[in-house]
N, C-alpha and C positions, 0 to 999 in steps of 0.2 A: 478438202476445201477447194473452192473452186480458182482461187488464187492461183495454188500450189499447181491444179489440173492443166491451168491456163499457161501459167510459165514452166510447165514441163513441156507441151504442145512447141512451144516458141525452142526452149531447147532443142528439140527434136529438127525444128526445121530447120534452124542454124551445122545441127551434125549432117542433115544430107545434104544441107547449100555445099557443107564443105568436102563430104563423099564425091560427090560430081563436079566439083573443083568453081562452084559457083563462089565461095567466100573461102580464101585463102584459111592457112589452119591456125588455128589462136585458141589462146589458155578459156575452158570452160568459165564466160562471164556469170557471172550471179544475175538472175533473173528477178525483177522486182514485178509488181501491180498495184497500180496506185489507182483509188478513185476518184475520176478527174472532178476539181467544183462545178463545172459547168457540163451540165446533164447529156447536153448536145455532141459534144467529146468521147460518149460510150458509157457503157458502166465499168470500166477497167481500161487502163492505160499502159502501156510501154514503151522505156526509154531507151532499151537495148542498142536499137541501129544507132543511137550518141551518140553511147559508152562504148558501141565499136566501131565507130568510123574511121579513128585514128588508128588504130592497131592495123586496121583493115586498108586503109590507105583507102577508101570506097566514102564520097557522098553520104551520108545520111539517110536521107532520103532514097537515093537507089538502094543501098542496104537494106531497108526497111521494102521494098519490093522484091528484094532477092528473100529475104525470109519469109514473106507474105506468099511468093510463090510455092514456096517448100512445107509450109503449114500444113500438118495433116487433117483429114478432111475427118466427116462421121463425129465431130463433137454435135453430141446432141445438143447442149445449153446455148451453145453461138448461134446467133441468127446471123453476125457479119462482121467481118473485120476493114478497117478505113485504115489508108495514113493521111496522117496531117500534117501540118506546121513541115517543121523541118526533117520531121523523120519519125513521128510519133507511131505506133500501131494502136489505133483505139478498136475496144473490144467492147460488142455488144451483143447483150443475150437475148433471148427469146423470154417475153414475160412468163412463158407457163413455168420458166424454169424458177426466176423469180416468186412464182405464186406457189409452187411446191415448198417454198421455205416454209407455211406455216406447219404442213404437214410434219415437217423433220422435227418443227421447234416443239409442234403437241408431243410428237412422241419422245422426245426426247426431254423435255420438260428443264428441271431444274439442271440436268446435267448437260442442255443445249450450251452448244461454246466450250465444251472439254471434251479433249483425245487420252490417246494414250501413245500419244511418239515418244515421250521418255520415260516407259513402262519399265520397270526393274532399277533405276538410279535412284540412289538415296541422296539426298542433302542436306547437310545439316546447316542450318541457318542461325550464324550468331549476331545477334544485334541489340542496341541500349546498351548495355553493360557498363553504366554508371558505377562510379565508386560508392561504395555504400556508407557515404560523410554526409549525403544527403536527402531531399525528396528528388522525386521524377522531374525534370522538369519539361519545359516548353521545347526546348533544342533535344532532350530525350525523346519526347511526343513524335515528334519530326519523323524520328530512327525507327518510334514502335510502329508509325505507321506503314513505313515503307515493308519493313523486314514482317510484318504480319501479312502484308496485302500478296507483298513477294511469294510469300509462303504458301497463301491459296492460288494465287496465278501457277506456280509452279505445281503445285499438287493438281492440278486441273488441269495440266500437259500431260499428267503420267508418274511425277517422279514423288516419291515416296519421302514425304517429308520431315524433318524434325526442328524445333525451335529451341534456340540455346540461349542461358543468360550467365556469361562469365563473373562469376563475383570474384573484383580486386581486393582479395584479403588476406593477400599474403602476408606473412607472418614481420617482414621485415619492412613494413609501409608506413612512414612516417605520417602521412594524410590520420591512417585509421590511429595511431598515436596521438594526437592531437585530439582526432574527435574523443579517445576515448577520455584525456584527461580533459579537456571542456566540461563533458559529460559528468567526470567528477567532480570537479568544483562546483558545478548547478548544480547537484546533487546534495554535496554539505550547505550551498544556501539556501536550498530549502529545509536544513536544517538549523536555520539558524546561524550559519558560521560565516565568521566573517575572512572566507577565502577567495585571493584572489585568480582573475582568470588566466591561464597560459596567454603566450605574448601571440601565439600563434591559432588562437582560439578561435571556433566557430560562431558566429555574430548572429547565426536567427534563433526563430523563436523557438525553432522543433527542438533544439536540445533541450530545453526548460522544461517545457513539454514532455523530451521523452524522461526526465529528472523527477517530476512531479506523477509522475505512474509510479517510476522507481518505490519514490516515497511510499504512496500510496500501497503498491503491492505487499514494502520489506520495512516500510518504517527506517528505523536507524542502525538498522542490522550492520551496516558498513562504515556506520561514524568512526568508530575508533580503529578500522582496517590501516596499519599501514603505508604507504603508499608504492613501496615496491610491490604488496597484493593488489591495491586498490586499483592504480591504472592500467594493469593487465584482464582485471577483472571486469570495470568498467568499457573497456574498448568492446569485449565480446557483447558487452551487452550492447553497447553502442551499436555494433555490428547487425546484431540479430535483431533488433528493433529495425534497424533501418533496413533491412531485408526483408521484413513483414512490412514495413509502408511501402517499400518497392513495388511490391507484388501485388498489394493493394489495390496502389495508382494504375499500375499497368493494367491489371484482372477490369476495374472501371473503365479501363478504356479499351477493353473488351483485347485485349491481349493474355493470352495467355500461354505459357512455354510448357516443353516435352522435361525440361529438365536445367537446373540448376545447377551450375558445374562451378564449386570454390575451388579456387588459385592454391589454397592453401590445402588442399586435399592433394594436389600433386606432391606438393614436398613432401606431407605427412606418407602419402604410397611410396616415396623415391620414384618419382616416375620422370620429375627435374634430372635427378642424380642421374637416371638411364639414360635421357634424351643424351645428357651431356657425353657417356660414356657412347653412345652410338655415333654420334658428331665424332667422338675420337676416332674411333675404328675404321668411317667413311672417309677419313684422312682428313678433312675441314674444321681441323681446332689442331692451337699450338700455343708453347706457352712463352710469356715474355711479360719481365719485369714482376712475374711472380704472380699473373692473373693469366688466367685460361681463354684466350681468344677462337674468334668464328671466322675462319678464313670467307668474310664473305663476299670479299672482292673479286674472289674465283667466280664467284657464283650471282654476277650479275651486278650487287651493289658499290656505292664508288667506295667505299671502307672497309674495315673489318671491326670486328666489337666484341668486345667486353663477354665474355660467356660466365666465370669464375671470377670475383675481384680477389685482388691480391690478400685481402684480410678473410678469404674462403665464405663468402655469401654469392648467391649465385644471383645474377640478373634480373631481369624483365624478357629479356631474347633470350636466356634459357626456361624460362617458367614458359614463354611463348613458344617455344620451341617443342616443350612438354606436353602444353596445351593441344598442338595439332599435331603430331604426332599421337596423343589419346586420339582425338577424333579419325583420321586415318583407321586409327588401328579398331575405331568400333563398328570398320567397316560401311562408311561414307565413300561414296563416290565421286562429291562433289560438295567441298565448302563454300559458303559463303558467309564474309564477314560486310556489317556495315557500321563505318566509324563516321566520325567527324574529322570535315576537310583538314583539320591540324593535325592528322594524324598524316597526311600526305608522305614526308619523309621519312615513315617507318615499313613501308609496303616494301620495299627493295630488298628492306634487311628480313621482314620477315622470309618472304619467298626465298631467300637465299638460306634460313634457318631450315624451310622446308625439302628446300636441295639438298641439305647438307644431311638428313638425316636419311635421303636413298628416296622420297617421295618427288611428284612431277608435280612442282611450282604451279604447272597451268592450272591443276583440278581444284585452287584455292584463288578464289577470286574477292577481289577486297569494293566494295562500294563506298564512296565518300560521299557525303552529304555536305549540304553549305549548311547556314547558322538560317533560321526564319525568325523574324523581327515582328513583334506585335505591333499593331497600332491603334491606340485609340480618338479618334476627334484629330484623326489628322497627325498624332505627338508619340513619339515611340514609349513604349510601354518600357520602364529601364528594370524593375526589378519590384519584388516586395518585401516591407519589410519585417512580415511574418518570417520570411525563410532568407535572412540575407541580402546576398546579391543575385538570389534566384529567383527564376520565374516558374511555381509550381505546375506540372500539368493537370495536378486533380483542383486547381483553382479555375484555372484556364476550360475545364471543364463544365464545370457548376455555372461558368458563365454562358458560355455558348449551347453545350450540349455533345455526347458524344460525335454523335452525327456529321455533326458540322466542322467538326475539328478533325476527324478522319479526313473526309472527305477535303477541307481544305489542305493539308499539312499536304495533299497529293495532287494538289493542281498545278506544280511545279517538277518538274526534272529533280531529279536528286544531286546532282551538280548546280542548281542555280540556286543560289540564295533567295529566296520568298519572302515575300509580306502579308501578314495575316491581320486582316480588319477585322478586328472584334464589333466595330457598326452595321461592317454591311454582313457579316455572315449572321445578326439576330436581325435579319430584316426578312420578313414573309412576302418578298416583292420576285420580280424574275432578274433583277439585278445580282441576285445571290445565288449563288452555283447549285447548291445542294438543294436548297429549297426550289430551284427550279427544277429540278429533276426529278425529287420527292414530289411536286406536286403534279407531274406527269404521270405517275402510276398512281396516283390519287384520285386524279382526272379519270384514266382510264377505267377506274376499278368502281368510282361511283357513275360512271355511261353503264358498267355492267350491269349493275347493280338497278340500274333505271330499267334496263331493257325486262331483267326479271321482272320487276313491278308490272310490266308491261303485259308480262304473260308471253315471252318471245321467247322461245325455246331455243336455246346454244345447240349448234351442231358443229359436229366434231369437222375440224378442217378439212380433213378427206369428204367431207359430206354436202358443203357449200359450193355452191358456182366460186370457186376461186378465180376462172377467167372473167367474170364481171371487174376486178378490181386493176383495171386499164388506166385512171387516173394517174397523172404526173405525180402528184401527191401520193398515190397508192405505191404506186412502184417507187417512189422515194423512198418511202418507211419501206417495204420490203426490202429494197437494195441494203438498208443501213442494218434490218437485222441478218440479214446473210451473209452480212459484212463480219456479225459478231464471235464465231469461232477463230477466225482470222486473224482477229483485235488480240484475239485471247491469246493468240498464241505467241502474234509479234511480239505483248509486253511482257510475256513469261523470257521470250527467248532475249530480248533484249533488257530483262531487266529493267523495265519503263512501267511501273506500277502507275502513273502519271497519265498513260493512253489510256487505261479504263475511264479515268474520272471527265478525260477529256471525250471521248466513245460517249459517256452518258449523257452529256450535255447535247453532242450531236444529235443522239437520239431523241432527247425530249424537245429538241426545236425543230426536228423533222416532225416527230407526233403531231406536237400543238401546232404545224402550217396545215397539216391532214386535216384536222381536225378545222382548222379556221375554214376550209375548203369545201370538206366531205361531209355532210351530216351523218352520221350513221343512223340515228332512231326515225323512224318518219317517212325513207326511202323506200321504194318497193321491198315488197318481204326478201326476196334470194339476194338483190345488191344488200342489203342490211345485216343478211345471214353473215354473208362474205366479210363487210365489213368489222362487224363484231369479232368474226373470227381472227381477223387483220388484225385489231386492236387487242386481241387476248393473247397474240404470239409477242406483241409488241409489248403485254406488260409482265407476261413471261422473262422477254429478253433483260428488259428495265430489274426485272427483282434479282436473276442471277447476274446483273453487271454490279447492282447495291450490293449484292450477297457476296461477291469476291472483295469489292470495298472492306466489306464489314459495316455497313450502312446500313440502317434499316427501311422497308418498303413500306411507308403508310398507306392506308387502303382509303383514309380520311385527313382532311386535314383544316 
């Protein structure tokens, strides 16, 4: 990528500033490229001579001449290198090198914008992992978004991916106790009985619901059950009901996972009982007051916890400690977990579970998400009272659309807390993010679609005068799509599923200025050829930025 090309070149001439004793010797700086807003600034920017002025005890600006000096020569793409301001290196190319983008994008088509730098690492990606007391909901959506998008950004670096969805069902969870005797009492009153609900009992409507199947399937098979059979039997069903709506909701919003991994499948293998017995052996558990402890103050967090309770039931930090340690052992190179921000204070102890069991804490990285707030007419949307105090996402769907709820849930950082207008994302205007972006491959694909009418025969990019397309507007949109391998790989590498959605938006208001600009249909035949071709790499780029979304590209709208 020409990025990476650019800020190796600049590397390079900072090592022989400092072989010939021109820039004193200092720690290998990280080399950035950024695309300045203002076009007249280059098309790539560097702020190296800063970031090492201080270290270097050297002006900025003379800095930025000592490596401008030492730059080596023979890059084809550079037409010239400037400093500005106070020490900036702006970096400008040659348009033919620009115009060669459409070339790279035909040939490479849907797979334009993916490498393979992290070729042979596997990662397993676990995210949602709701309790199963209920539906999906809005603050779930959030999670499925990120950790699917994640999933294709990363798979599109190289790395070999899988999708995880932890079911909390372990055997000793007061939540799924509860649901399950809720479950039963709706259950006998739709047989008539006049019983009342646990004090701690589930309030929407899905349990009634899931009661009124019951019925329906088994009739009164269960009236006269027990109740030491009844709530045990009930709970699984509770369970496995709600793990077929899970899956549901999620499959609708176009998620879908490698594999479902129950909590309660580890105690059933002992694979609990192992973690804990390997945490002994690694020295990181001791016992006191008759419970089994995780030394995990050694190992980074400000405490130590609970592994074994003194009545012999084991934790949540040893089920969790079981949990990745399976994964580990199925041969993952790189976890990634994404919770909600209230899990903040549990990240210390897990990585400290993950030390203790002989694994390196780093290769498990935890993403927090904030909470996203609906709004409708201006008034936050608090909850419904079909499902509680929840806000369903296959509700939240039906109103909006998938589309638009992917695509919004990621126009935020995953650290910031969001707001989601259910007004302006049903709006077909350009104030709406998705809809403007959709309607730029809509755009572009009925100009195609005119030009066939037309009888204008498409020629393949290598085959067009591509140095006709000299326009400020032309070399805008080319800049942005040769910008999009780059995009791809910053947000995979950083985790920033959030740069695509914001990448698409740049791109459809770079298009639609082109377009205000450039006629394409109607201009001499070879500039039209060009520009058609311009406009097919550009709806090219548009469909694989939607297609890592999980967006869909309309061709009409």
């Amino acid at each position: 990528m020409i990025q990476e090309e650019l800020a190796g070149a600049v590397l390079e001439a900072i090592k022989r500033a400092q072989e010939e004793g021109a820039i004193p010797e200092l720690p290998a700086p990280t080399i950035t490229m950024e695309m300045p807003r203002n076009k007249e600034h280059g098309d790539y920017a560097c702020n190296v001579a800063l970031s090492l002025a201080g270290p270097a005890k050297t002006a900025p600006r003379k800095l930025a001449e000592t490596i401008l000096q030492f730059l080596p020569g023979g890059i084809g793409f550079l037409e010239r290198v400037e400093i500005a301001g106070a020490g900036f290196l702006n970096f400008y190319l040659k348009p033919d090198w620009l115009q060669d983008t459409l070339f790279e994008i035909e040939e490479n088509q849907g797979r334009f914008g993916c490498s393979q730098v992290h070729a042979g690492e596997k990662v397993l990606i676990e995210f949602v992992s709701a309790n199963p007391t209920g539906p999906i909901s809005v603050v779930n959506g959030r999670a499925a978004a990120l950790g699917d998008v994640l999933g294709n950004l990363l798979a599109a670096v190289g790395y070999q991916v899988a999708r995880e969805y932890y079911i909390n069902d372990a055997l000793n969870s007061h939540q799924l106790e509860m649901l399950g005797e809720t479950l039963a009492a709706r259950y006998l009153q739709q047989l008539g009985k006049d019983v009342p609900l646990p004090p701690e009992s589930y309030k929407g409507e899905y349990v009634s619901e899931m009661a009124k199947k019951i019925v329906e399937r088994e009739g009164n098979a269960y009236e006269n059950v027990p109740d030491s059979e009844l709530f045990p039997l009930f709970r699984k069903l509770a369970t496995d009901e709600m793990i077929s709506q899970q899956r549901g909701d999620l499959e609708s919003f176009g998620v879908c996972y490698d594999n479902w991994q129950r909590e309660s499948a580890l105690y059933e293998d002992g694979e609990v009982t192992q973690a804990i017995e390997t945490i002994r052996r690694q020295g990181y558990a001791y016992e006191k007051d008759d419970a089994i402890w995780l030394k995990a103050s050694a190992l980074g967090d400000k405490e130590d916890w609970v592994l074994v309770r003194s009545n012999g039931r084991e934790t949540y930090v040893a089920a969790d400690a079981a949990y990745h340690k399976n994964k580990f052992d199925r041969g993952f190179t790189l976890l990634i977990n994404i919770w909600g921000a209230d899990h903040h204070g549990y990240v210390a102890r897990l990585k400290a579970a993950i030390a203790a069991l002989g694994y390196d804490p780093a290769r498990c990285e935890v993403i927090l998400h904030q909470m996203i707030h609906l709004v409708r007419e201006g008034e936050s949307v608090v909850g419904s009272k079909r499902e509680g105090n929840v806000i369903p996402l296959r509700e939240l769907i039906t109103e909006v659309g998938r589309d638009a709820a992917r695509f919004t849930f990621l126009l935020s950082s995953a650290d910031a807390t969001a707001t989601f207008d259910l007004d302006l994302v049903k709006q077909q205007t350009n104030e709406n993010p998705v809809y403007y972006v959709q309607y730029a491959h809509a755009r572009i694909a009925s100009i195609l679609k005119k030009a066939a009418d037309n009888e204008l025969v498409l020629k393949a990019a290598a085959k067009v005068k591509r140095s006709l397309l000299t326009h400020p507007r032309e070399l805008d949109l080319l800049r942005k799509l040769a910008d999009f391998p780059n995009e791809v790989q910053v947000a995979a590498e950083n985790r920033a599923p959030h740069r695509l959605t914001h990448y698409s938006i740049e791109l459809a208001s770079v298009f639609h200025n082109f377009y205000t600009e450039c006629r394409v249909i109607g201009e001499e035949v070879e500039l039209t050829l060009a520009r058609l071709a311009l406009i097919r790499g550009a709806e090219q780029v548009l469909k694989n930025a939607l297609g890592l979304l999980g967006v869909s590209a309309p061709e009409s709208m």
